[in-house]
N, C-alpha and C positions, 0 to 999 in steps of 0.2 A: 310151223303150221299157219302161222299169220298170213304166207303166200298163200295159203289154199282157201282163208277164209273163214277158220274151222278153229273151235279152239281144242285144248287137248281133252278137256272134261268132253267136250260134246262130240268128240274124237272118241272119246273111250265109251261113250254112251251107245254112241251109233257102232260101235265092235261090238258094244257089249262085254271089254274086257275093264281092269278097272286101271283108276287113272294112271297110280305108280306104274303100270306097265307101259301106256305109253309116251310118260316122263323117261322110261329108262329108254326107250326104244330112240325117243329123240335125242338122247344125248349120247347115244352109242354104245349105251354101257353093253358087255360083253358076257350076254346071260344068255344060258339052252332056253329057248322060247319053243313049242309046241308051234308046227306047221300051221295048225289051226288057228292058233291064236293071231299066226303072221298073216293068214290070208284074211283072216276077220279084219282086221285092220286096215291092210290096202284095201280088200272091198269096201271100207269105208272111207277110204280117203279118192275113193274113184277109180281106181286102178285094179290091174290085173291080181288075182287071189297074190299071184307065186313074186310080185316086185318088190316086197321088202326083200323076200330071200335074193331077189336077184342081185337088188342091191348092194346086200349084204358079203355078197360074194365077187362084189368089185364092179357092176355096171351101173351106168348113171342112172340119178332118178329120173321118173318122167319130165318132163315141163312142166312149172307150174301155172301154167296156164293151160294145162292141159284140161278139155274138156267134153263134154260127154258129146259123140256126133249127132244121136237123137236129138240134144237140147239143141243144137245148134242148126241140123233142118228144120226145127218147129220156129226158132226164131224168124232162121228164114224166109219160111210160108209166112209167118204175120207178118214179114215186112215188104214182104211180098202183097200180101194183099191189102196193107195201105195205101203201098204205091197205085196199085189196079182202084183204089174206090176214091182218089186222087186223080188221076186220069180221067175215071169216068165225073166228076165234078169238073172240071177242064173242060171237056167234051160237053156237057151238058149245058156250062155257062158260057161257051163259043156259039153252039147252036141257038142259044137263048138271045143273045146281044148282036 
């Protein structure tokens, strides 16, 4: 969980499951867990409801760097529009001097 940034208490807070469940979940232990409860979780750790089951059942996990594409258009628009009030500060102290 450390890759993700997340710990397992604030992990199990944001599921809303409690923590021993996702101590057991990380250490692989081999318990019937309730769909719900698995998709609680991945939707808490960023990911699709159904990818611990996927995982589960042999596919890799995601990247852990995987991240949200909204957050990362919104980053881009702000860095975008430093650069543009950049430029125009450029432009303005070219025409000035």
């Amino acid at each position: 969980m450390a890759e993700l940034s997340v710990t397992q208490l604030e992990l199990a807070s944001k599921a809303d499951v409690s923590l021993a469940t996702v101590q057991e979940l990380s250490r692989g232990l081999a318990r019937r867990r309730y769909g719900r409860t698995l998709a609680a979780v991945s939707s808490a750790l960023g990911w699709p409801p159904d990818q611990i089951e996927r995982v589960a059942a042999g596919e890799r996990a995601p990247d852990s760097t995987h991240r949200n594409v909204a957050d990362e258009v919104r980053e881009l628009r702000e860095e975008l529009a430093r650069i543009n009030r950049r430029l125009d500060q450029l432009e303005a102290d070219q025409q000035a001097g």
